[in-house]
N, C-alpha and C positions, 0 to 999 in steps of 0.2 A: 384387396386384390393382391396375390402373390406373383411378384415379378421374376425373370428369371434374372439371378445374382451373376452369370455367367455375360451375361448381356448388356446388364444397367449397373453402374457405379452405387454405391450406398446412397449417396447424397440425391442419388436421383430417386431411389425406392421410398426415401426417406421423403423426397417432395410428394411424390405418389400419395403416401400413406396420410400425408397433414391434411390432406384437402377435406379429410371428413374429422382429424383429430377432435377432441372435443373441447367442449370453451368452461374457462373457469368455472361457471354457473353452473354445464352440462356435469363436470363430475361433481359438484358439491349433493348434486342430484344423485346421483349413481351413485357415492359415495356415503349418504348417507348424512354428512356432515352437514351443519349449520351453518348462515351465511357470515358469522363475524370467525369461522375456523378457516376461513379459505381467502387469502391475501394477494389477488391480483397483482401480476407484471406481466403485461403484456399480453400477450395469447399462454404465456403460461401462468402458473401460480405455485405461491409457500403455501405451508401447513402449517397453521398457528398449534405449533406443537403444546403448549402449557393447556390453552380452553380444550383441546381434543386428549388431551390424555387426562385431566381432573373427571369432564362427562363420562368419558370410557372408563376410569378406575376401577370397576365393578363387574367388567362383562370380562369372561375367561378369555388366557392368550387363545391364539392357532398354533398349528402347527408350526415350528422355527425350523426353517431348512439352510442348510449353510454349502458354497461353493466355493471351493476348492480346485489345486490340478497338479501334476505330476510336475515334474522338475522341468520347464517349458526350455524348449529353444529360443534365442533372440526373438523371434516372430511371436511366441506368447503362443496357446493352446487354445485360446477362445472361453475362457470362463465370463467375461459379460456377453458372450455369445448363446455361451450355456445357460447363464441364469433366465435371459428373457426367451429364449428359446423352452424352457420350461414353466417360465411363467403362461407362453403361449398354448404350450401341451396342456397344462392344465383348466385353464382358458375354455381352451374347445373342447372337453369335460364336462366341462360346465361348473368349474367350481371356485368358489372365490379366491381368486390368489391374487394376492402382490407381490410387492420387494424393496431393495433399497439396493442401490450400484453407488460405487466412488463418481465423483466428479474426476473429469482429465485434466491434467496440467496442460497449458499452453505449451510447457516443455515439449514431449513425445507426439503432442499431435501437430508441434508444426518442425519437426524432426525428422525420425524414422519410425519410431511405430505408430503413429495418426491418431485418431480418437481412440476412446475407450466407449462407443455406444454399443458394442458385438456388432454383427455386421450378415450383411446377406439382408434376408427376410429374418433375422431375428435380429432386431435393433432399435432402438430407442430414438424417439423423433420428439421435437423437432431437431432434427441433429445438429442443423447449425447453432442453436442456441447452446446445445451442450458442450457442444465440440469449442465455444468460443465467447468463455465466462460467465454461461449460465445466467442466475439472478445475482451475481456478484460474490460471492462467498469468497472464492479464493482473492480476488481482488481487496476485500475487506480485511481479511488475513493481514494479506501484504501490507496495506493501510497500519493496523495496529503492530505488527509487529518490529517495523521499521520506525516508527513512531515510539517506539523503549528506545530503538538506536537511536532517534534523535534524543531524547532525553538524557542519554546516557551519553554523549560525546558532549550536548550542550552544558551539563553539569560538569565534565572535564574540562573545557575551555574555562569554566567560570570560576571553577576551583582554582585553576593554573592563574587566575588575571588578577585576583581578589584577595586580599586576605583576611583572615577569620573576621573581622569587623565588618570589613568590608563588606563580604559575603552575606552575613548575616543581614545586615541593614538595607542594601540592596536588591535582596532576593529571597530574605527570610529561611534562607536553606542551612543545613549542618554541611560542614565537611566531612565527604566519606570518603575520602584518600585512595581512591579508583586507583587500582594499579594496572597500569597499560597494558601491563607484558600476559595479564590475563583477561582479557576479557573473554567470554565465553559464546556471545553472539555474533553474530555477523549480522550483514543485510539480505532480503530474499528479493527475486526477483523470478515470474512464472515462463523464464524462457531458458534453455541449455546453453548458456555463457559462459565457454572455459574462460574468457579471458577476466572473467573479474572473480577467478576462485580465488584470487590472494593480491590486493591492492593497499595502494601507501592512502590515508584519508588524512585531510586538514593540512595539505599542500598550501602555502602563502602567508601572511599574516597572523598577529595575535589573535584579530577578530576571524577568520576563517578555521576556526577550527581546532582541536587538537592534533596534531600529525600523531600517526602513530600506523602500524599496519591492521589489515582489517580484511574482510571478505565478501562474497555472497555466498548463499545457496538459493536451488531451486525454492519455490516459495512453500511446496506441498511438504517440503521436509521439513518445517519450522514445526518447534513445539505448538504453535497454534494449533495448527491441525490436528495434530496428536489431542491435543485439548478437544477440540471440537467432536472427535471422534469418542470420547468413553464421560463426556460430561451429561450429569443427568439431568439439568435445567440451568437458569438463567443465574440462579446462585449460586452455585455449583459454578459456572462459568465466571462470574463476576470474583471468584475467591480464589483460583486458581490463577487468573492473571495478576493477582498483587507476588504470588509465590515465586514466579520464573525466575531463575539464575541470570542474571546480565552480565556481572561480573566478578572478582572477587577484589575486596580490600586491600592494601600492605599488610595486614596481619594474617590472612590468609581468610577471612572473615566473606563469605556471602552476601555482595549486592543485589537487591531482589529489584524487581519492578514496582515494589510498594512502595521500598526506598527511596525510589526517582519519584513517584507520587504519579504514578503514569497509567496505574492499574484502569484507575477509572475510565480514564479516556482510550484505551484499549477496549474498555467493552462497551462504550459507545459506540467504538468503530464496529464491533463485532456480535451486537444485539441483534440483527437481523440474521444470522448466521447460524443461529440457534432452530430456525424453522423449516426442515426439509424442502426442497423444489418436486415439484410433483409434475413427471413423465407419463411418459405412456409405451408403449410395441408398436410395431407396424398393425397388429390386432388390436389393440386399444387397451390389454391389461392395464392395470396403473401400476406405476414403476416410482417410488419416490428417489432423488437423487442426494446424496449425503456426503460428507467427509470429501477425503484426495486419498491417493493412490501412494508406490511407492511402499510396499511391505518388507524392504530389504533394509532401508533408511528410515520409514515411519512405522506409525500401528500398520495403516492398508489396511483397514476397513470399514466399511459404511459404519454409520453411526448408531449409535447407542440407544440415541432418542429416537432414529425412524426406527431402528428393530421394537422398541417399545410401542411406538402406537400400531406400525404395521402388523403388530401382533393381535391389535384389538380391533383394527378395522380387516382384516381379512384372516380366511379360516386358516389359508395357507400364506406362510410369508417367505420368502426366499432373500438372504442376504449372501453377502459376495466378500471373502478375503483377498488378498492381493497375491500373486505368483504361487508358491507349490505349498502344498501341506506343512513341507517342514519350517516355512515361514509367516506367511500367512496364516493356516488355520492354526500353526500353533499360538500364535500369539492370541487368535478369534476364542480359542481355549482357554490359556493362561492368561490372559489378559483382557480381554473384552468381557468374557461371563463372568470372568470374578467382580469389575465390576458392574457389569448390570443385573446379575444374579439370574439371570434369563440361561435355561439348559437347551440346547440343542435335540430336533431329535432325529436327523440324518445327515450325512456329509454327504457332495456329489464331489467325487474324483474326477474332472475335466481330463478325458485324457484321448491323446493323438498318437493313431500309428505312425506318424510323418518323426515325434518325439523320441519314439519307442526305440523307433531305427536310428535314432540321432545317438539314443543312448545305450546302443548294440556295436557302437563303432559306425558310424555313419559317415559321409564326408563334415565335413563343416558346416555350417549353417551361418549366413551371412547376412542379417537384414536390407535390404535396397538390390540384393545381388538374385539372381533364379536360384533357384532350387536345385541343388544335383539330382540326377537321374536319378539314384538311389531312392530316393523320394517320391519320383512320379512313377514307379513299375513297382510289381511285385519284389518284395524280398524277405521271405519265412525266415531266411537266417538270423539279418540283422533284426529283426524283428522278435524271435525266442532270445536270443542275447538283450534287447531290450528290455525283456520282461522284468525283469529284478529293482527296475526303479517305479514302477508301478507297482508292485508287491508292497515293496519297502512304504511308498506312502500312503496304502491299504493297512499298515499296520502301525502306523502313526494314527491315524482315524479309529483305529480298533484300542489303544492302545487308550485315547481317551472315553472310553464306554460306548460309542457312537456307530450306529449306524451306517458302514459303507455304500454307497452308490457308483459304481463305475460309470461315469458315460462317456460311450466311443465317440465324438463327437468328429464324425465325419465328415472326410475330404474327399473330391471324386477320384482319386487313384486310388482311393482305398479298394479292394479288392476282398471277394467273401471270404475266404479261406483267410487270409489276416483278420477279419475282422472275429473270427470263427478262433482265433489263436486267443486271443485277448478275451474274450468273454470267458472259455473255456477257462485261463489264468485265473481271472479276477472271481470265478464262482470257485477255483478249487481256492481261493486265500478265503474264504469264506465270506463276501463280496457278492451284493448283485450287483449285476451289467445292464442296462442299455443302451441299444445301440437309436442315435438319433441325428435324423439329417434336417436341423432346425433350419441350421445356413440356406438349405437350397427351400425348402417349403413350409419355411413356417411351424407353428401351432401343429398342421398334418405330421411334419417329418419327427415331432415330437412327442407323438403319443403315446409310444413305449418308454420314454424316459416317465411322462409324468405320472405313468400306471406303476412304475416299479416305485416311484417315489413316494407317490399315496400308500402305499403296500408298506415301506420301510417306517413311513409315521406312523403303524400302527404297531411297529414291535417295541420291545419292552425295552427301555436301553441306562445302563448303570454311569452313566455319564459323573467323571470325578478329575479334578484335577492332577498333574504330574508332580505338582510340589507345594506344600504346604506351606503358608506365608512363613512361619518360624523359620523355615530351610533359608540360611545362609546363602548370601549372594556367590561365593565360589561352588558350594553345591547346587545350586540350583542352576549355576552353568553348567557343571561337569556334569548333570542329570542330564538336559536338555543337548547338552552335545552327544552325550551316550544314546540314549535311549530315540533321540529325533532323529540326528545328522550318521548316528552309525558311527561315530567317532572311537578310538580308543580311549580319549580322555582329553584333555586342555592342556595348554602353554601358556601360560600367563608369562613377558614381559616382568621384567622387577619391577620397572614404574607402577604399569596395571596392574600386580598382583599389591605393590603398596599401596595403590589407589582403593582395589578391595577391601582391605583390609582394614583401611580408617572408615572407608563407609560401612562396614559391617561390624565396628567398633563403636557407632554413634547409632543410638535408638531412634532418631529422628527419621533412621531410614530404614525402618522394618516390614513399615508398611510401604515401600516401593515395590513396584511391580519389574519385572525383569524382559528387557525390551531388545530382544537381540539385535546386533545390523552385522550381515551378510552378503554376500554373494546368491542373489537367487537363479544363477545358471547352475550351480552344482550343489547337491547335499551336503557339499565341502565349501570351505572357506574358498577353495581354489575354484573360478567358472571353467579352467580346461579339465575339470576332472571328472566325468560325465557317468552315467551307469549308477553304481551305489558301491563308490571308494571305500579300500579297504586299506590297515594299516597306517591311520593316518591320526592326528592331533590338533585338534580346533587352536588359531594361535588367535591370541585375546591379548590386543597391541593399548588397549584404554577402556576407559569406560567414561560414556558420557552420563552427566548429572541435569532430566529434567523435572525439576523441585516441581516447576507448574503443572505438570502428568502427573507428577510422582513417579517417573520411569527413571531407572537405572539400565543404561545402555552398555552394555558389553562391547565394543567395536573387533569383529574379528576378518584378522586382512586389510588391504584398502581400500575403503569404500569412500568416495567422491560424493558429498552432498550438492553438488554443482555436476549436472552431465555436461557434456562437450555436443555440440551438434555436428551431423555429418557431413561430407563433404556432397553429397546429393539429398540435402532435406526435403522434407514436404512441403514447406513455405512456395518452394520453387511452382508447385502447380496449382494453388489454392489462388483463386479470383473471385471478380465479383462481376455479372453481367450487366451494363451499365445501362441496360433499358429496365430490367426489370427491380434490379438493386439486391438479386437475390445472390448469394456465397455458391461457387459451384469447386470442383477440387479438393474436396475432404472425403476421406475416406477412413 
């Protein structure tokens, strides 16, 4: 039953919608699947990924559809709005589709921008489970990855207390002469706490500790994740967490995780993590849930292993990158395909005339604050001056051999004649368009998305990457700042260009993949710089090293791995009703 979104809060659609959800059992049924592939928690369940992709090995992929969006305002565009809103179009079709969407950080959903399930009648249920640590993944993260920081200050303390016989005899360890002034990690934690981006640790005593300075980040930006997102099984995962960088030696030498001897018991904490959660729509698609979010700081994107089985168990599978093309799907590009070796055959461009106008000169755009007028009446003006940032990421999409899909994803002030501007655009870049009102009806309001989309998986598409592994780490930034962000070229810092320069002098790191962090308000390094900037130089202040990805990070600008939460979060209105014991206040 479609409710009206104008009327009823998510979480209430979303209670609506469970009453008939189906029970572990019912999709193993529907699904196809065997009873040792479907791993019960709760009223939900995992996907024993390893037994269901050995069975499936043999039967061809589906179609790979990928979601993408224009360069969003603070508010965000709605692409997990758009992906299950098309999962639902195609749905009521009648044809087999699924998908895989990011798991939310505890961060933004008890902040300012709330879950990550889409929203309206196109949303992902049970929502409070998603909205609030799922089957535990991120909390396991956090487990393991904090768990190398205790390894790694504990072996400092013991280092500092002991000497070489000492040591040895008591602990059976080598001395590897950790240097303080580099450690590389910090600690995560899944909530928006400026106050612990930069803390003094091992305050008191011998026994308390090593003093020394230290930090957090959000938990979703930890190499872990990144891990979890492009690993292709349990070995694959188990080899990868000996590699992570912890810290570096006195001699300038790489402390690894294998080092500490911690590897193992990192994927202890992190075995179960390896097996997609499996969702559903208000319509019942099935929707498996993967990875974390954060494509400005992380990959930001569903996983590797759900695109892989959702390939086999449905003819259509839709996966989701994180903020605009030039972030997300590029990396879904350069990085995600290369390694799963899985080719795309459509992108949907999520895109908002509320954005368009933002980036025509609009007023500002304030998360927690209304919307200026500009926003809720017609405005052709601001609206043709927007156009040019939706162009531009129609030919980022074109630019990797791929399939464009524009969908209008509709607000009610949108008005025909705008919406008439925008289609018009995106077919003259040579671009289809639908236009689709998932938010207010469902599956219905999506029809014409999921008929242009079926249409687009049948064209022919030359899909190739932007730069060949051999292409050097400064080329292949000054590539991707040119030809992505519209850049005239790079600024590399002395440090960061000497940082370059020794890792592109060691063969160790050739096969790294190149993992930008940016700014995802603007095509530009700068978020006030809105439209598609011109005259301008990507500045490239460092580069971070994760050995256990094998991602080499460019850092361009300041980017904060720790957000700050606002002065009116979402915490403030999320409860629980203490008769029924059910979470109401998420949205």
């Amino acid at each position: 039953m479609v409710l009206d979104p104008t009327k009823y809060a998510d979480w209430q659609i979303s209670e609506e919608a469970e009453k008939n959800m189906p029970t572990p059992d019912e999709w193993r049924e529907k699904l196809g699947l065997e009873k040792d592939e479907v791993i019960p928690y709760a009223r939900l369940c995992k996907l024993d990924f390893m037994k269901i992709i050995e069975r499936l090995k043999d039967k061809p992929d589906g179609k790979y559809i990928e979601v993408t969006a224009i360069t969003p305002t603070p508010l965000g565009e709605g692409k997990s709005t758009t992906s299950v809103g098309l999962m639902e179009g195609m749905g009521k079709r009648g044809l087999n589709v699924g998908g895989c969407l990011r798991q939310p950080s505890g961060g933004p959903t008890m902040n300012i921008k709330g879950t990550a399930a889409g929203g309206g009648n196109a949303l992902l249920i049970p929502m409070t489970e998603f909205s609030m640590g799922l089957t535990g993944d991120i909390n396991d993260i956090m487990n393991a990855h904090n768990l190398s920081m205790v390894a790694l200050t504990a072996r400092m303390q013991h280092e500092r207390n002991y000497n070489d016989e000492q040591l040895q005899r008591l602990t059976g360890m080598r001395r590897l002469e950790i240097d303080p002034t580099r450690v590389e990690m910090g600690w995560i934690l899944d909530f928006c706490a400026q106050s612990l981006r930069n803390i003094i640790i091992g305050i008191g005593g011998r026994m308390d500790g090593f003093t020394m300075q230290s930090r957090f980040a959000i938990a979703v930006s930890s190499e872990l994740m990144a891990i979890l997102s492009i690993v292709r099984d349990l070995a694959d995962l188990r080899e990868r967490l000996d590699n992570i960088t912890v810290a570096f030696d006195k001699s300038g030498k790489a402390v690894t995780t294998g080092d500490l001897e911690v590897g193992g018991a990192m994927t202890a904490w992190m075995r179960n993590t390896i097996n997609p959660t499996l969702m559903c729509t208000v319509e019942y698609q099935p929707c498996m849930v993967h990875a974390g979010p954060f494509a400005n700081i992380a990959v930001g994107q569903s996983s590797i292993i759900a695109d892989r089985i959702g390939l086999k168990m449905f003819d259509y599978h839709v996966t989701e990158s994180g903020f605009g093309a030039d972030i997300g799907f590029e990396k879904f590009w350069n990085v995600k395909c290369r390694y799963s070796g899985l080719k795309p055959h459509v992108s949907v461009l999520t895109t908002t005339i509320r954005a368009l106008k933002m980036h025509g000169g609009g007023p500002k755009v304030v998360a927690g604050l209304p919307l200026p007028e500009a926003y809720t009446k017609e405005g052709l003006d601001l609206l043709d001056k927007g156009l040019p940032n939706m162009l531009h990421h129609i030919n980022i999409i074109k630019a990797a051999g791929i399939n464009p899909v524009v969908c209008v994803n509709c607000f009610a002030a949108d008005t025909k004649d705008e919406i008439a501007m925008v289609r018009k655009a995106a077919e003259a870049a040579g671009a289809r368009c639908a236009v689709s009102t998932h938010w207010a009806d469902a599956g219905d309001g999506a029809l014409e998305l999921a008929d242009v989309v079926k249409d687009a998986c049948e064209d022919e598409s030359d899909f190739n990457f932007l730069y060949p592994v051999a292409m050097k780490l400064r080329e292949r930034v000054k590539k991707i700042a040119e030809v992505v962000y519209g850049a005239d070229g790079v600024a590399w810092t002395p440090e960061a260009e000497a940082k370059a320069k020794m890792l592109e002098s060691d063969s160790k790191f050739d096969d790294y993949t190149t993992m930008m962090v940016k700014t995802h308000l603007s095509l530009s390094h700068d978020p006030a710089l809105k439209g598609v900037p011109k005259g301008w130089a990507l500045p490239i202040r460092d580069v971070l090293i994760y050995s256990g990805a094998k991602f080499l990070c460019p850092c361009a600008g300041a980017i904060s791995l720790m957000p700050g939460t606002c002065s009116n979060p979402a915490f403030r209105r999320v409860d629980v009703d203490v008769n029924s014991g059910k979470v109401k206040g998420l949205f």
